[in-house]
LUMDREN-879404 format. One record per atom (N, C-alpha, C, O): residue in three letters; x, y negated, z negated. Coordinates in Angstrom, 3 decimals. Each point is the difference from the previous one (the first is absolute). Layout:
! residues N
<node residuo="ala" x="X" y="Y" z="Z"/>
...
This chain:
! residues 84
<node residuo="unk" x="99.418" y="-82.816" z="-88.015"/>
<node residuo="unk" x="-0.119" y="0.112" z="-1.437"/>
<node residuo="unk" x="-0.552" y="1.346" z="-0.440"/>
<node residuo="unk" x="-0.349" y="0.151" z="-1.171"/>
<node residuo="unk" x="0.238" y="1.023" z="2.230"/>
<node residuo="unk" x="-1.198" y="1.095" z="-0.315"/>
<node residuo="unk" x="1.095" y="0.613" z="-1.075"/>
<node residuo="unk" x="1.208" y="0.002" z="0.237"/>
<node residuo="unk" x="-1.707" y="0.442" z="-1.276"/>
<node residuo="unk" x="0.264" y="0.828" z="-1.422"/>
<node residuo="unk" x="1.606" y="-0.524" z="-0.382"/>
<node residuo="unk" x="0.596" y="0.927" z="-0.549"/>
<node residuo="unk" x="0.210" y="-2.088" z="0.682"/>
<node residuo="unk" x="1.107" y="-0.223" z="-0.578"/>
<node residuo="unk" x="-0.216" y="-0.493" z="-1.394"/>
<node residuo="unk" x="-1.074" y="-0.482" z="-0.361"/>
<node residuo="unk" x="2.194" y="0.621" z="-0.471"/>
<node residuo="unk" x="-0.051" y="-0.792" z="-1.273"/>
<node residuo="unk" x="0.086" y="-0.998" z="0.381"/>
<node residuo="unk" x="0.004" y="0.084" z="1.228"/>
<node residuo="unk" x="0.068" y="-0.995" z="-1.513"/>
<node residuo="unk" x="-0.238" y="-1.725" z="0.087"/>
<node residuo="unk" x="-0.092" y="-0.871" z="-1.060"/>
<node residuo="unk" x="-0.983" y="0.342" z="-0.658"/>
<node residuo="unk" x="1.608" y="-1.455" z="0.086"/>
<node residuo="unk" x="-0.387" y="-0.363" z="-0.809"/>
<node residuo="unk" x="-1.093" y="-1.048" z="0.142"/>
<node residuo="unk" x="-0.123" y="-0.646" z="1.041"/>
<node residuo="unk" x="-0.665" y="0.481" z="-2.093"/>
<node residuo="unk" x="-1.274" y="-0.978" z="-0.112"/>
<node residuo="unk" x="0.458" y="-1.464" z="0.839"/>
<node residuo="unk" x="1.157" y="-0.418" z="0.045"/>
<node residuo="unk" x="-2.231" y="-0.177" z="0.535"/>
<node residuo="unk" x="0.292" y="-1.253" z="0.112"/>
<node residuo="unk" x="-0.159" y="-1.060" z="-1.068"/>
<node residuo="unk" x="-0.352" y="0.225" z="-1.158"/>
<node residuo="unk" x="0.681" y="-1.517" z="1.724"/>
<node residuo="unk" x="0.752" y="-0.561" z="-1.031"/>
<node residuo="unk" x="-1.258" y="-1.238" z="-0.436"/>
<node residuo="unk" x="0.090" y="-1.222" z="0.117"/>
<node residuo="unk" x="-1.250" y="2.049" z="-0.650"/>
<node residuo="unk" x="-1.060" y="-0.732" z="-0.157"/>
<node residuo="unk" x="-1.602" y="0.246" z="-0.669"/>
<node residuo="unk" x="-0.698" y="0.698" z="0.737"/>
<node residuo="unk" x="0.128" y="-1.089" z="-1.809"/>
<node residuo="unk" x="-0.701" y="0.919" z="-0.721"/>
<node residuo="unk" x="-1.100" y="1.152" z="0.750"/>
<node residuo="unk" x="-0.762" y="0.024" z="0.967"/>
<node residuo="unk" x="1.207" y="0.885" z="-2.062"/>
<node residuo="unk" x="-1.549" y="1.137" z="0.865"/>
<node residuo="unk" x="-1.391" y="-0.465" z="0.583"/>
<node residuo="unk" x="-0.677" y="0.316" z="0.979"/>
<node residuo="unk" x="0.551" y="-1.260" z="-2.082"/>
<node residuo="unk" x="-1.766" y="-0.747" z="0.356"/>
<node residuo="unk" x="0.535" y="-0.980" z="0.777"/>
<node residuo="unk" x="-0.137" y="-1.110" z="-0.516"/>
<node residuo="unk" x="0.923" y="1.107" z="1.998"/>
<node residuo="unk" x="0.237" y="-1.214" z="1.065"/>
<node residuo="unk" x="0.236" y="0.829" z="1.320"/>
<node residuo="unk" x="1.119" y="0.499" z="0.124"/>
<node residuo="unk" x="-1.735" y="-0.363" z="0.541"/>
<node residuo="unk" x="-0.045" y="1.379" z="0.946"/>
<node residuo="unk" x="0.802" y="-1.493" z="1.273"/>
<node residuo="unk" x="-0.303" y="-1.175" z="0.207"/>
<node residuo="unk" x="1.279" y="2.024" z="0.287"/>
<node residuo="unk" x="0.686" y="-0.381" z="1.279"/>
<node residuo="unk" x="-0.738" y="-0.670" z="0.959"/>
<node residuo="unk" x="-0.742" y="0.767" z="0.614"/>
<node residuo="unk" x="0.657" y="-2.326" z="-0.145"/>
<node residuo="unk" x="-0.878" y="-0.627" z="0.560"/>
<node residuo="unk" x="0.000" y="0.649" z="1.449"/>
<node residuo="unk" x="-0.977" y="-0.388" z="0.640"/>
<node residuo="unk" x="1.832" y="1.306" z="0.092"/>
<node residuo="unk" x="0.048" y="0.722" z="1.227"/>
<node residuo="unk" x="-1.519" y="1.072" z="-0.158"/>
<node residuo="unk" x="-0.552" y="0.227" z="1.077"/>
<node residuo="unk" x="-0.093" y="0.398" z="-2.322"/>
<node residuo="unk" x="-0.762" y="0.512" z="-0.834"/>
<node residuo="unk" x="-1.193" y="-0.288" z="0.143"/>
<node residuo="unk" x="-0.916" y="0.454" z="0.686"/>
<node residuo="unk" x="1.043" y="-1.450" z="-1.579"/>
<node residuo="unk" x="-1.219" y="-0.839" z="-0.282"/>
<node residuo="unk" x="0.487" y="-1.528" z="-0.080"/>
<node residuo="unk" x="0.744" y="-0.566" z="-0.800"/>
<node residuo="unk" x="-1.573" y="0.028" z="2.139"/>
<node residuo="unk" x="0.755" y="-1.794" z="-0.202"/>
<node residuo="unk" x="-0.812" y="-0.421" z="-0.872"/>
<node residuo="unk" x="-1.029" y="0.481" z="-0.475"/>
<node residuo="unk" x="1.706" y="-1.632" z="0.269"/>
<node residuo="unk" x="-0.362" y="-1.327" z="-0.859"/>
<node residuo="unk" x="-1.529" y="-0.361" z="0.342"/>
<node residuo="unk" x="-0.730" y="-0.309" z="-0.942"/>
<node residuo="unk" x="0.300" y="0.330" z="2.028"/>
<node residuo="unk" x="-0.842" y="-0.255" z="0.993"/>
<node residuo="unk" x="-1.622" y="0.756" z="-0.164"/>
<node residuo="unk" x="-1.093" y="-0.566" z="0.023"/>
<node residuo="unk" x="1.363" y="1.843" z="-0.171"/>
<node residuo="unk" x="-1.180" y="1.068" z="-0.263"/>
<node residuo="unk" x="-1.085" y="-0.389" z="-0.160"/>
<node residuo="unk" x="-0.008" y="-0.913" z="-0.825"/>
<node residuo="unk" x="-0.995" y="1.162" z="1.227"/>
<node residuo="unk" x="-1.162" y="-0.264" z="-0.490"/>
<node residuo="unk" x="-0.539" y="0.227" z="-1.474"/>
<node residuo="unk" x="-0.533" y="-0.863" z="-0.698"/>
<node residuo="unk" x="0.837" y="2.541" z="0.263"/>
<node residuo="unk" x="-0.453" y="0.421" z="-1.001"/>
<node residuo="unk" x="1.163" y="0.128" z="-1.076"/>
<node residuo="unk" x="-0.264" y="0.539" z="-1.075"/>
<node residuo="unk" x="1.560" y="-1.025" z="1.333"/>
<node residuo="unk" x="1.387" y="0.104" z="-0.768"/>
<node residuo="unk" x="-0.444" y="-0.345" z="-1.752"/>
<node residuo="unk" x="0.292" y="0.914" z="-0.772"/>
<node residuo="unk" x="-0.880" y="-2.007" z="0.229"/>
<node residuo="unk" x="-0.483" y="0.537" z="-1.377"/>
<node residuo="unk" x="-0.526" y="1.255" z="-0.257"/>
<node residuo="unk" x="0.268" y="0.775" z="-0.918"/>
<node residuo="unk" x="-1.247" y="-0.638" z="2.070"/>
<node residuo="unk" x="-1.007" y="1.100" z="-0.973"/>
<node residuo="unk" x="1.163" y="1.275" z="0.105"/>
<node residuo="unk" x="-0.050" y="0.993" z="-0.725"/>
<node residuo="unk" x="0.944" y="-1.190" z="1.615"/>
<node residuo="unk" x="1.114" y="1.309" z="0.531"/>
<node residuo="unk" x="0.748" y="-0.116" z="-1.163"/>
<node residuo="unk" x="0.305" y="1.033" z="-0.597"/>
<node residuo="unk" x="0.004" y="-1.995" z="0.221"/>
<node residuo="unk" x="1.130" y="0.004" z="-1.223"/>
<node residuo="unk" x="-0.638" y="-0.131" z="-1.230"/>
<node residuo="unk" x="0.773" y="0.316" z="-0.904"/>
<node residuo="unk" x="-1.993" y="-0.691" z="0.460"/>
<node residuo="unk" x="-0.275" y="0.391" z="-0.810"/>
<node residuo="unk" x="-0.636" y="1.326" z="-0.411"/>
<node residuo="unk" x="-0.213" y="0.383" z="-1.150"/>
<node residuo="unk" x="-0.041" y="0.223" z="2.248"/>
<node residuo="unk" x="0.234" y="2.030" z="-0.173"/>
<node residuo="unk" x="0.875" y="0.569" z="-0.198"/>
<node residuo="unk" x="0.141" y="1.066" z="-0.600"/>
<node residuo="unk" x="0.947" y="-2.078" z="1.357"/>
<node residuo="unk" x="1.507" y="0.894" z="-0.645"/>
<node residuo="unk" x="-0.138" y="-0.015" z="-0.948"/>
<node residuo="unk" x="-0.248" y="1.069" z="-0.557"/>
<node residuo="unk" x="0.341" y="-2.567" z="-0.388"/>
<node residuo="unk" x="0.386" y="-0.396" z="-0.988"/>
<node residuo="unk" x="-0.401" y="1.277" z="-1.020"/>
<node residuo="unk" x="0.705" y="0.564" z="-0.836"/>
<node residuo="unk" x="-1.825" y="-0.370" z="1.144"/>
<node residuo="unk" x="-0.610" y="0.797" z="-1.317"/>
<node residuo="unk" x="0.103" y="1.649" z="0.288"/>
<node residuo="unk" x="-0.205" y="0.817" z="-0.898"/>
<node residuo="unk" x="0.514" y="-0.478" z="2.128"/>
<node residuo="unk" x="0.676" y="1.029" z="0.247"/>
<node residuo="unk" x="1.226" y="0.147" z="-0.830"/>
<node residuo="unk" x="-0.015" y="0.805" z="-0.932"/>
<node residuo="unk" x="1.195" y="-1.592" z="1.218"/>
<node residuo="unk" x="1.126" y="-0.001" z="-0.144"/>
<node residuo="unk" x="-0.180" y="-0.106" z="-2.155"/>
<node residuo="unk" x="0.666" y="0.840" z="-0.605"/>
<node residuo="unk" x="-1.321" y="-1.599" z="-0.055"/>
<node residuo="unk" x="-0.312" y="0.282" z="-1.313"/>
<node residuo="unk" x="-0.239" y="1.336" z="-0.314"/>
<node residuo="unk" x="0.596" y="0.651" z="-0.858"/>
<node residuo="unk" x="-1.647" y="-0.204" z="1.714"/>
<node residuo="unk" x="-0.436" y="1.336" z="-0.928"/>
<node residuo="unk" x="0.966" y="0.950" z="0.522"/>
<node residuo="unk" x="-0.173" y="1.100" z="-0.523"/>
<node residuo="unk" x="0.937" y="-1.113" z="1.194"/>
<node residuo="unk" x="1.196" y="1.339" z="0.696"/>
<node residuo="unk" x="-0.390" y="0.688" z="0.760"/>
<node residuo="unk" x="0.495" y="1.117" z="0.151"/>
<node residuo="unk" x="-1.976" y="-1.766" z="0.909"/>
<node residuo="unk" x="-1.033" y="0.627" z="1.011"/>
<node residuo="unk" x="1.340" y="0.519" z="0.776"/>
<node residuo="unk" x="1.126" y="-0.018" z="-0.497"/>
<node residuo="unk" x="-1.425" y="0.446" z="1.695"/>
<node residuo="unk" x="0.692" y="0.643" z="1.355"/>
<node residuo="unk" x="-0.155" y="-1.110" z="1.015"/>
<node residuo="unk" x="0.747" y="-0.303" z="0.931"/>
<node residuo="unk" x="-2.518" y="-0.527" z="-1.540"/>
<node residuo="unk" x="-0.314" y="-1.059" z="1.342"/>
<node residuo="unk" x="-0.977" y="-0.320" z="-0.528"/>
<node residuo="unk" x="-0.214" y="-0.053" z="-1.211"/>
<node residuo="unk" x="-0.810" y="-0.310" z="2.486"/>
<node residuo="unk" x="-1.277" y="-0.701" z="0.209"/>
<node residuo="unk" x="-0.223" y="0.031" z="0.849"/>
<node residuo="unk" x="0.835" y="0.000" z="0.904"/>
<node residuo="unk" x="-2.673" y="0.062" z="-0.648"/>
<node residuo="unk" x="-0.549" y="-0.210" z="1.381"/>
<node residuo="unk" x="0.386" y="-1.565" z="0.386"/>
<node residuo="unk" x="0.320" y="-0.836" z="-0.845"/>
<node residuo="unk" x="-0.410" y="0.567" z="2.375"/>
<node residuo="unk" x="0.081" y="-1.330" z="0.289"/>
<node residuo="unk" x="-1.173" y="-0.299" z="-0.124"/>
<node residuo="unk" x="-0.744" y="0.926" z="0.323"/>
<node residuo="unk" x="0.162" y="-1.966" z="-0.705"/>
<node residuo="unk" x="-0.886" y="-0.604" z="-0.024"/>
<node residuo="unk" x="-1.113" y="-0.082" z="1.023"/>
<node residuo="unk" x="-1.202" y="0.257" z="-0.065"/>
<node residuo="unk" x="2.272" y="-0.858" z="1.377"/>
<node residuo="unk" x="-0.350" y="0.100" z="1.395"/>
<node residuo="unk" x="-1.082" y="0.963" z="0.486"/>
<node residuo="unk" x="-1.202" y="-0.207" z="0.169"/>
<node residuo="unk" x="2.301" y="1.875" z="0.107"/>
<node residuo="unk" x="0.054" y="1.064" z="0.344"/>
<node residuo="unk" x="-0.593" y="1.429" z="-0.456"/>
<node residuo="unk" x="-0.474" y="1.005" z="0.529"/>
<node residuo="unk" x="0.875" y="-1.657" z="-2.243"/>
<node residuo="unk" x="-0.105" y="1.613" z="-0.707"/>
<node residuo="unk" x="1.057" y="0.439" z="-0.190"/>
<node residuo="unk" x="0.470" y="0.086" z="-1.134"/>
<node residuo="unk" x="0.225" y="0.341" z="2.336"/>
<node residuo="unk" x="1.222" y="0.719" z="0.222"/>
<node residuo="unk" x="0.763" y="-0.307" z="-1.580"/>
<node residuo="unk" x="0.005" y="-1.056" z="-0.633"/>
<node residuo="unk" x="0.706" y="2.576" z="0.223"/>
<node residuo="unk" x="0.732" y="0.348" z="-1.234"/>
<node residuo="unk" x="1.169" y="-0.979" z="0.448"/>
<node residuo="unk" x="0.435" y="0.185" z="1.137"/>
<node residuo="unk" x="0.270" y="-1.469" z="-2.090"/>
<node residuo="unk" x="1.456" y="-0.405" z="0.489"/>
<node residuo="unk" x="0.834" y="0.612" z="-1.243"/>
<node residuo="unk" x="-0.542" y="0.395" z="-1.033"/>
<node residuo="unk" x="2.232" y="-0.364" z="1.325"/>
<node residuo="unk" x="0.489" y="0.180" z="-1.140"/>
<node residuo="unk" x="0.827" y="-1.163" z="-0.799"/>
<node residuo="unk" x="0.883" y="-0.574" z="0.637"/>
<node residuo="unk" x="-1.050" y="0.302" z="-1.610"/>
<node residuo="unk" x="0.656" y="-0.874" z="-0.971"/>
<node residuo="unk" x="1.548" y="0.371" z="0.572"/>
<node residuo="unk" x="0.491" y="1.028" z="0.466"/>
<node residuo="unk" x="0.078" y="-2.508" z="-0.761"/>
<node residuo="unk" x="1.516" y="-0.021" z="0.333"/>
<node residuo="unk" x="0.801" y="1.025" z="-1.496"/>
<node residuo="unk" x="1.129" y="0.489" z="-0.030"/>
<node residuo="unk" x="-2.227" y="-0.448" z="-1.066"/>
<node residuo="unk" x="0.392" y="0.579" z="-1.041"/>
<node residuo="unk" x="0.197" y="1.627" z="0.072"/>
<node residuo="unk" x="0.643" y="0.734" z="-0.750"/>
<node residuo="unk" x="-1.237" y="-0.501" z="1.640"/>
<node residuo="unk" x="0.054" y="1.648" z="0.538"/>
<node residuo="unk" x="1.180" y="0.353" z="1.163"/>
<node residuo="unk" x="0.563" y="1.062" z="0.269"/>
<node residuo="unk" x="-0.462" y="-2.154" z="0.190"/>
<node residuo="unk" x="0.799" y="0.245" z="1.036"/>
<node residuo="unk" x="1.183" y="-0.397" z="-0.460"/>
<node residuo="unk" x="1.022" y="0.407" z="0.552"/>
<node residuo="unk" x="-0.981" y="-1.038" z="-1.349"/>
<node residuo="unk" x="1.647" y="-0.344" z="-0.909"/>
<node residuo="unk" x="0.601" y="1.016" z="-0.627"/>
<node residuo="unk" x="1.217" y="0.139" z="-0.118"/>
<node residuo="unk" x="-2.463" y="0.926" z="-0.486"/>
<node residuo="unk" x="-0.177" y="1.010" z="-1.067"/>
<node residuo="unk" x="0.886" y="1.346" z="1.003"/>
<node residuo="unk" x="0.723" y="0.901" z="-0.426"/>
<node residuo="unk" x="-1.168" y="-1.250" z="1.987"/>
<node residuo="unk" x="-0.008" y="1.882" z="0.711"/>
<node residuo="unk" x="1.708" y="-0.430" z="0.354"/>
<node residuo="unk" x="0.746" y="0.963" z="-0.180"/>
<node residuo="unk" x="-0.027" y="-2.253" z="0.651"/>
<node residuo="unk" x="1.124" y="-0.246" z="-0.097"/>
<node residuo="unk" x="0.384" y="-0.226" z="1.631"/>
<node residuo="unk" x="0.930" y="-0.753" z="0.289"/>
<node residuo="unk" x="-1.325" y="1.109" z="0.246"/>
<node residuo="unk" x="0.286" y="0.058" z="1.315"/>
<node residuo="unk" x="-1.396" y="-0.965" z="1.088"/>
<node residuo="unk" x="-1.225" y="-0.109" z="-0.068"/>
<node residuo="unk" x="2.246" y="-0.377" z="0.923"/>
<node residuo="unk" x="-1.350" y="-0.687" z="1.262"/>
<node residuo="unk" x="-0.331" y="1.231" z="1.033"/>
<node residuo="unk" x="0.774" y="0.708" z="0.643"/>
<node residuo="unk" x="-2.125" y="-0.711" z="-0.712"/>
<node residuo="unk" x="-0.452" y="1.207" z="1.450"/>
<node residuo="unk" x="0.375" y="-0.811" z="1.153"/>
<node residuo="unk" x="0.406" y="0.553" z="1.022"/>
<node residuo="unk" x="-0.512" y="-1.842" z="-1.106"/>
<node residuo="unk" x="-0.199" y="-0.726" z="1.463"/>
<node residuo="unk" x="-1.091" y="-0.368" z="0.949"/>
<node residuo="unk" x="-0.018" y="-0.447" z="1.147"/>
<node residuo="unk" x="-1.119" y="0.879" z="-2.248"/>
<node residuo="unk" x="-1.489" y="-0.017" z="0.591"/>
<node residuo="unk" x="-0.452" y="-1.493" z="0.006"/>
<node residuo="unk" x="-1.171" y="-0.153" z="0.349"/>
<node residuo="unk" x="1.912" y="-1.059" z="-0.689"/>
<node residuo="unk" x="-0.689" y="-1.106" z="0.142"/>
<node residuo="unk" x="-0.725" y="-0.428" z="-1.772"/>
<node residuo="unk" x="-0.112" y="-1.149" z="-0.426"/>
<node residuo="unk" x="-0.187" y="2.108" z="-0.146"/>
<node residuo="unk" x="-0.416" y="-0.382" z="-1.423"/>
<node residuo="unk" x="-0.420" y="-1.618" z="-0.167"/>
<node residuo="unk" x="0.826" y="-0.897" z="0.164"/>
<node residuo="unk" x="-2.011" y="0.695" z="-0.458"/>
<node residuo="unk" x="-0.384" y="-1.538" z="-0.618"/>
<node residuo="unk" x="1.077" y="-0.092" z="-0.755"/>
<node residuo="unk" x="0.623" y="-0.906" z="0.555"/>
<node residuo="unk" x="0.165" y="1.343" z="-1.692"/>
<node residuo="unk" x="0.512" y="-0.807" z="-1.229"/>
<node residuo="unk" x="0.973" y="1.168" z="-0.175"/>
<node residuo="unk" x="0.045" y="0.576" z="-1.087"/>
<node residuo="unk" x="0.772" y="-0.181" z="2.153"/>
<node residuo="unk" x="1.173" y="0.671" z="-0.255"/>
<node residuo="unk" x="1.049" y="-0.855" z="-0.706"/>
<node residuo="unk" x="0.233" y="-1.106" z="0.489"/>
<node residuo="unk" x="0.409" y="1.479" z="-1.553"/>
<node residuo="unk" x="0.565" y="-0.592" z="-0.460"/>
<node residuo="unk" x="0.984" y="0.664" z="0.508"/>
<node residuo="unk" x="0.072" y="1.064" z="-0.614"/>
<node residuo="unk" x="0.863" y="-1.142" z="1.552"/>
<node residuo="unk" x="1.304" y="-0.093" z="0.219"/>
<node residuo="unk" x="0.448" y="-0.816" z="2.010"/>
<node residuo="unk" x="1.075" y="0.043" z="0.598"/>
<node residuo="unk" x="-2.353" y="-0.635" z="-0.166"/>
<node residuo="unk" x="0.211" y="-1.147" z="1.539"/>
<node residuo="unk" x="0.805" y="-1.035" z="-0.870"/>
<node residuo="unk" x="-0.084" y="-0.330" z="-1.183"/>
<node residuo="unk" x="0.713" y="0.032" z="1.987"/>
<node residuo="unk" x="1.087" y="-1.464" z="-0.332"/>
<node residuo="unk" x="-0.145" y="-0.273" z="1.238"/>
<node residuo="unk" x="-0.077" y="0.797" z="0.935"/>
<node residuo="unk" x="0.020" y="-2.389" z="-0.903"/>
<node residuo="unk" x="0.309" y="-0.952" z="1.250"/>
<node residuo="unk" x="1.215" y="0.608" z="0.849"/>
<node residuo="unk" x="1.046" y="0.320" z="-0.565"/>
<node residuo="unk" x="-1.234" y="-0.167" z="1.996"/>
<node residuo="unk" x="0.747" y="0.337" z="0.627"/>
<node residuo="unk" x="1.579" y="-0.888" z="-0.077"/>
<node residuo="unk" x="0.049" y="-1.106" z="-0.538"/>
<node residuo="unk" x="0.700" y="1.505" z="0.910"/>
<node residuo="unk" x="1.131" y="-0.497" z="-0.071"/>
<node residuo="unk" x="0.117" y="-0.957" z="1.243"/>
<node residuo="unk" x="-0.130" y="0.493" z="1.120"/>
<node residuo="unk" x="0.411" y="-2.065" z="-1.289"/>
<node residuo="unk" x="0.166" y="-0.963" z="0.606"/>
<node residuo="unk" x="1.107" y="0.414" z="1.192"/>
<node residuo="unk" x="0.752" y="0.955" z="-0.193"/>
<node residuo="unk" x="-0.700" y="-1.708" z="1.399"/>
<node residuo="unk" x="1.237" y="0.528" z="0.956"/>
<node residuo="unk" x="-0.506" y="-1.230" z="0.966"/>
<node residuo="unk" x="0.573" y="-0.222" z="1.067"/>
């Protein structure tokens, strides 16, 4: 996926790819509710809660257009692999 156009996946910005962040998480509210209010004000991100560490909103990464391929919490453009 490193720097292709791509189109978005097929699922809201504030729902980060359960490959991402599972269902499961320990801290997945407090994670999504940083997005949440990231993704309102037109932030870049948020610290994790956890960590500290700067993350970026799927809203920034929707914005630059392209996937780096770095794994991103809330890249908005992972889709479920293709079944086979």
């Amino acid at each position: 996926m490193t720097g292709e156009r791509r189109p978005l996946a097929d699922r809201p910005l504030t729902e980060p790819h359960p490959s991402r962040l599972s269902p499961g998480h320990p801290d997945r509210a407090r994670i999504l509710a940083r997005h949440a209010a990231a993704l309102a004000a037109g932030e870049a991100g948020y610290p994790d809660p956890a960590t500290g560490l700067f993350v970026l909103s799927a809203g920034f990464l929707a914005r630059r257009g392209t996937c780096c391929g770095r794994g991103c919490r809330h890249c908005p453009y992972v889709t479920d692999p293709p079944s086979g």
